[in-house]
C-alpha positions as CSV (number, residue, x, y, z in Angstrom):
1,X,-151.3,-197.4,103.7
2,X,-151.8,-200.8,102.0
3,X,-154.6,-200.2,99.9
4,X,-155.8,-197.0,98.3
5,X,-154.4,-194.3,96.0
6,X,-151.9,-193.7,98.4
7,X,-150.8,-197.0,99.4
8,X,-147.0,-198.5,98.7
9,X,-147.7,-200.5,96.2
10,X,-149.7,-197.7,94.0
11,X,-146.9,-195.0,95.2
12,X,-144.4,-197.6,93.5
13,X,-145.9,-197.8,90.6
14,X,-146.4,-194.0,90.0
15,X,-142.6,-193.9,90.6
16,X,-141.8,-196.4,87.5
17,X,-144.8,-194.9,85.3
18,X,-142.7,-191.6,86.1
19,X,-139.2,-193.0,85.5
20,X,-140.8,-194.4,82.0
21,X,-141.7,-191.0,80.8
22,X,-139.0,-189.0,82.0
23,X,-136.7,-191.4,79.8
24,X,-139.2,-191.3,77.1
25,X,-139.2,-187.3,77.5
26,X,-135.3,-187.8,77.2
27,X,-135.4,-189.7,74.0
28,X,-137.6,-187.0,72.3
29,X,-135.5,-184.0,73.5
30,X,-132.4,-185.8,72.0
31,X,-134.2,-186.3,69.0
32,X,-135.5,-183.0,68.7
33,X,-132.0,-181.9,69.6
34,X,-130.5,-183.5,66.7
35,X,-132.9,-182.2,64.2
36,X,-132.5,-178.5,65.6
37,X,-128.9,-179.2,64.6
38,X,-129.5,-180.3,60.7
39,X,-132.1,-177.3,60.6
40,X,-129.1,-175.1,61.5
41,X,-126.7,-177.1,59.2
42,X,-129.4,-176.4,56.1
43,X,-129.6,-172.7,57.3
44,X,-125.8,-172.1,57.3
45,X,-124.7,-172.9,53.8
46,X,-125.7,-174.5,50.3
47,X,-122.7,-177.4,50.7
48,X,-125.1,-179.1,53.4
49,X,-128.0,-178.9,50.8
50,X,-125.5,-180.0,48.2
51,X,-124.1,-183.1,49.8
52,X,-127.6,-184.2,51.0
53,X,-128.8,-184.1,47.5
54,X,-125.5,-185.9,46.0
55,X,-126.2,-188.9,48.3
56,X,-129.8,-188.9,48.5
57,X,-131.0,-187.8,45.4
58,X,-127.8,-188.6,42.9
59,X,-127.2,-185.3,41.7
60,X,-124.5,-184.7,39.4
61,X,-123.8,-181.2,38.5
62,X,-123.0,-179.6,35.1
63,X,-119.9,-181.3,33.5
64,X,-119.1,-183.4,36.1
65,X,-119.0,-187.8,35.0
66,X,-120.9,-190.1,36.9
67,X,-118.9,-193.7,38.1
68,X,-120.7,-196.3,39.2
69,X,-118.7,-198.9,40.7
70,X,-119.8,-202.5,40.9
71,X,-118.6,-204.6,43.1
């Protein structure tokens, strides 16, 4: 009961290596969650793919004037 693979003390620590991975298995699903979501976003229409490109990638399209404001 003490000592062993069954005893308290090892039974305890099962528990928190347990606890650890369930929240660490949370923190993936979330994540995984969220980019399930932008893959759906992307899928659903080109303004998604539009605004990422403006902000990441500084596209301008045809005729439109670039402002850069500095502050």
């Amino acid at each position: 009961m003490w000592l062993g693979d069954a005893s308290v003390s090892q039974i305890n620590a099962y528990r928190q290596q347990l606890d650890e991975l369930n929240k660490e298995s949370q923190e993936k699903k979330d994540r995984n969650d969220a980019l399930y979501a932008e893959v759906l976003d992307l899928r659903r229409g080109l303004e998604t793919i539009e605004e990422r490109a403006r902000y990441e990638l500084g596209m301008v399209k045809e005729n439109e004037t670039f402002f850069q404001v500095l502050e």
